[in-house]
C-alpha positions in Angstrom: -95.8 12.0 46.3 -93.2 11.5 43.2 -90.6 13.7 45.4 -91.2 12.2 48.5 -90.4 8.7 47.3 -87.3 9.8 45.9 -86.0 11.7 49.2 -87.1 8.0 50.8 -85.3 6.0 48.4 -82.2 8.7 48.2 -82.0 8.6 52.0 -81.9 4.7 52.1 -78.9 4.7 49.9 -77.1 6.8 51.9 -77.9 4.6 54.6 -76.5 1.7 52.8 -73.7 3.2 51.4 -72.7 4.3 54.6 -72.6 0.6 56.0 -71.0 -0.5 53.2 -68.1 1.6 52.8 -68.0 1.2 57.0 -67.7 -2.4 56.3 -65.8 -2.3 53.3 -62.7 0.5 55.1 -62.8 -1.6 57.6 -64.2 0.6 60.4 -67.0 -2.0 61.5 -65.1 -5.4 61.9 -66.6 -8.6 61.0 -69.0 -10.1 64.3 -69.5 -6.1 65.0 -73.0 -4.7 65.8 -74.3 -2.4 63.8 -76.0 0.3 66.1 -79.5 1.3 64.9 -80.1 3.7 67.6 -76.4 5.8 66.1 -78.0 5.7 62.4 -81.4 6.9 63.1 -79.7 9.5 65.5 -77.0 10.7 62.6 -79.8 10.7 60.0 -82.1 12.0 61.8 -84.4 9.1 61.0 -87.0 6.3 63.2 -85.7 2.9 62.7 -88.0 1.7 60.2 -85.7 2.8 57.2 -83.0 1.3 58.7 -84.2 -2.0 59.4 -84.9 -2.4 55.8 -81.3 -0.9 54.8 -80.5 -4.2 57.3 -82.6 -6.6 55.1 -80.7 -5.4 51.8 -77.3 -5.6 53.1 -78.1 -8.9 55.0 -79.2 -10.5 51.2 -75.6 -8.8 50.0 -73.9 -10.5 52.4 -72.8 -7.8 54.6 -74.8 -7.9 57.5 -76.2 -11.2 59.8 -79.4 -10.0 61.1 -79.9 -12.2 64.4 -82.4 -13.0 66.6 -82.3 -11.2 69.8 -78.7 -9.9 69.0 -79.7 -7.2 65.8 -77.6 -6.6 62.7 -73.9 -8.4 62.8 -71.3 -7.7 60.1 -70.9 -11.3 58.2 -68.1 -12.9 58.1 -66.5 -15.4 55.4 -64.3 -18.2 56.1 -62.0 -19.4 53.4 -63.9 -21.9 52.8 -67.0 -19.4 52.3 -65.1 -18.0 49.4 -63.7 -21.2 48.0 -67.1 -22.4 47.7 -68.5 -19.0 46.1 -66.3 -18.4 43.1 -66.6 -22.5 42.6 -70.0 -22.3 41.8 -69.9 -18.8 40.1 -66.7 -20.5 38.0 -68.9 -23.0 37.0 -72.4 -21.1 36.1 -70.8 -18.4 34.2 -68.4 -20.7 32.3 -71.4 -22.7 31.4 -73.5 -19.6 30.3 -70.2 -18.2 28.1 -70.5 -21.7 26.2 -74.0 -21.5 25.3 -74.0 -17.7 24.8 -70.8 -18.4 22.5 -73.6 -19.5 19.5 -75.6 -17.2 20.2 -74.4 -13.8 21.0 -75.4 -11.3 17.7 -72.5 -9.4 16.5 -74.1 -6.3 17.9 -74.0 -7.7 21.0 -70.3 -8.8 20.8 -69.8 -4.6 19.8 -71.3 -4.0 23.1 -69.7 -5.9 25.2 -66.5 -4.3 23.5 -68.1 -1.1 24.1 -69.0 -1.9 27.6 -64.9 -2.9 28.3 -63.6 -0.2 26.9 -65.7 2.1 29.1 -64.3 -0.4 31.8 -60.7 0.3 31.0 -61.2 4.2 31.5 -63.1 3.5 35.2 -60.2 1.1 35.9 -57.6 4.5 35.1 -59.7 6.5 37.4 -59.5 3.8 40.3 -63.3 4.3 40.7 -64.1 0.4 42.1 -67.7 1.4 42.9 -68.8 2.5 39.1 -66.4 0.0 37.8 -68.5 -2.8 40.2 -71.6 -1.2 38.5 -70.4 -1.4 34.5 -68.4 -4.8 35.4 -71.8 -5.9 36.1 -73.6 -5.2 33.5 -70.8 -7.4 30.7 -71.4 -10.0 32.5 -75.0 -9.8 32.3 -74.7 -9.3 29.0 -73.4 -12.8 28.0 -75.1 -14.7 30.3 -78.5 -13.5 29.1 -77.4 -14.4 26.1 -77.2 -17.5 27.1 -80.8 -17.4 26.4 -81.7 -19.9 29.8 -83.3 -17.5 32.4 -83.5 -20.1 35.2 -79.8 -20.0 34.7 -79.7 -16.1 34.3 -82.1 -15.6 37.8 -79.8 -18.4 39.7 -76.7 -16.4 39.1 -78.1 -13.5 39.8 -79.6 -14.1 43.2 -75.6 -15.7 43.9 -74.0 -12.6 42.7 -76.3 -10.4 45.0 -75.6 -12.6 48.0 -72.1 -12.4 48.2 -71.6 -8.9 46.0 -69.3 -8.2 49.1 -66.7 -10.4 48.1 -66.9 -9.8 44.6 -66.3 -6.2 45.7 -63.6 -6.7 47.8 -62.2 -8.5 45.3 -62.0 -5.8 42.6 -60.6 -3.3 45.2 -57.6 -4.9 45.0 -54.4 -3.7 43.8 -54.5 -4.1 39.5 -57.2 -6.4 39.6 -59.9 -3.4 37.7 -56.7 -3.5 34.8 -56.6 -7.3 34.9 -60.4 -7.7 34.5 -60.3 -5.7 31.6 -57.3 -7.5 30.2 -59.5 -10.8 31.1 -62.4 -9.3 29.5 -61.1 -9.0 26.1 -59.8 -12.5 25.8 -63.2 -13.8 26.3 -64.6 -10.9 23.8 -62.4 -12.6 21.6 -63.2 -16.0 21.6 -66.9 -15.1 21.3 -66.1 -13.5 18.2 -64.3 -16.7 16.7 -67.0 -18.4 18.0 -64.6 -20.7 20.3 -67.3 -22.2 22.9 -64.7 -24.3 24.8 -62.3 -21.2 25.1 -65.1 -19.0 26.2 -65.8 -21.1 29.1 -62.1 -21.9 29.9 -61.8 -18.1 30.3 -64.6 -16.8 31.8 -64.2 -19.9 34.6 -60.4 -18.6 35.3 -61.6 -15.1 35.7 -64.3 -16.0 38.4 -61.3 -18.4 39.9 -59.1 -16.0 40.2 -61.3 -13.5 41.8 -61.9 -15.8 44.5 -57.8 -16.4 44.6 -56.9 -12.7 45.2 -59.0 -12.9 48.6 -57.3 -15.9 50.0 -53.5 -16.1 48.4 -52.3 -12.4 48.4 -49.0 -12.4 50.4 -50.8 -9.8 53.0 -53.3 -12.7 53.5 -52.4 -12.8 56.8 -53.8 -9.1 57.4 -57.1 -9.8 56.5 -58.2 -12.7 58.5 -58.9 -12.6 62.4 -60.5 -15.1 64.6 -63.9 -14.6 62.7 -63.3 -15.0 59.4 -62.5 -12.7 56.1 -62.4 -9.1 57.5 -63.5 -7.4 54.3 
């Protein structure tokens, strides 16, 4: 039973995977359908598994599951990303200041820990594992926060629009920048600076949403549906 619940859930993730790194490459353009009778045939799988693939990469924002129509790569205006890395700016500045006080010194060591690990992904150019360990120092500090409405509110944001915040990291020096980033805001928890913790944590969610929109090759990810990510 044990075995045949991790063939399922291995399976799945190659399902996934597969859409996302579609999506991401841009092979399947945003508006696109997303054929389920082409996966089930290449996995050699009934629809079932793939329909609930559909329902995870819909709540990451990838896919648009419609009515009548089946499962749509999202798009993202602009404004969809203006409005995104607004709110995140303003969560996770607020959960730096209150984690600022109370953030153990063991915990500042691991999210030092955590960065350097970070740097050595960012060297590899691996955007997937660095996406993953990224993650987690964030998660760090805002738990620390100690508020878990405020911890389960960012979360479900992150997960809706992980796309973006993926896209984002793929681009050019922006895994080396993070890091960079990263150990600013180390640093201000360590001095205990609340106001500079939130300063710099809100810059680094700003700029994330800044490298999608203002890059001078702008122009070469937009067509007349939106952010093609």
């Amino acid at each position: 039973m044990k075995k045949s619940v991790e063939k399922h859930l291995t399976l799945r993730e190659r399902i996934l995977e597969t859409i996302r790194d579609a999506i991401m490459s841009g092979a399947l353009k945003p508006g696109e359908k997303v054929a389920e009778p082409e996966l089930a045939s290449r996995f050699g799988i009934s629809r079932t598994p793939i329909r609930e693939a559909f329902r995870q990469l819909e709540s990451e924002g990838y896919l648009s599951v419609v009515p009548r129509k089946g499962a749509l790569v999202a798009c993202f205006s602009p404004k969809d990303v203006e409005e995104f890395y607004a709110i995140k700016s303003i969560l996770e500045g607020y959960a730096a200041r209150k984690a600022c006080s109370m953030l153990s010194t063991r915990e500042i060591n691991k999210l030092e820990a955590i960065n350097e690990k970070l740097r050595e992904i960012a060297a590899e150019g691996d955007v997937r594992h660095f996406f993953k360990v990224h993650n987690s120092f964030h998660d760090l500090f805002i738990r620390g926060a100690g508020n878990e409405k405020l911890h389960e509110m960012i979360a479900q944001l992150l997960k809706k629009f992980q796309r973006l915040r993926m896209a984002s990291l793929s681009k050019p020096g922006r895994m080396q920048l993070s890091v960079e980033e990263h150990e600013k805001i180390i640093e201000a928890f360590r001095n205990r600076d609340a106001v500079l913790a939130e300063m710099l944590v809100q810059k680094n969610a700003e700029y994330g949403g800044k490298v999608l929109i203002e890059e001078e090759s702008a122009t070469e990810l937009w067509n007349s549906k939106g952010l093609d990510l």
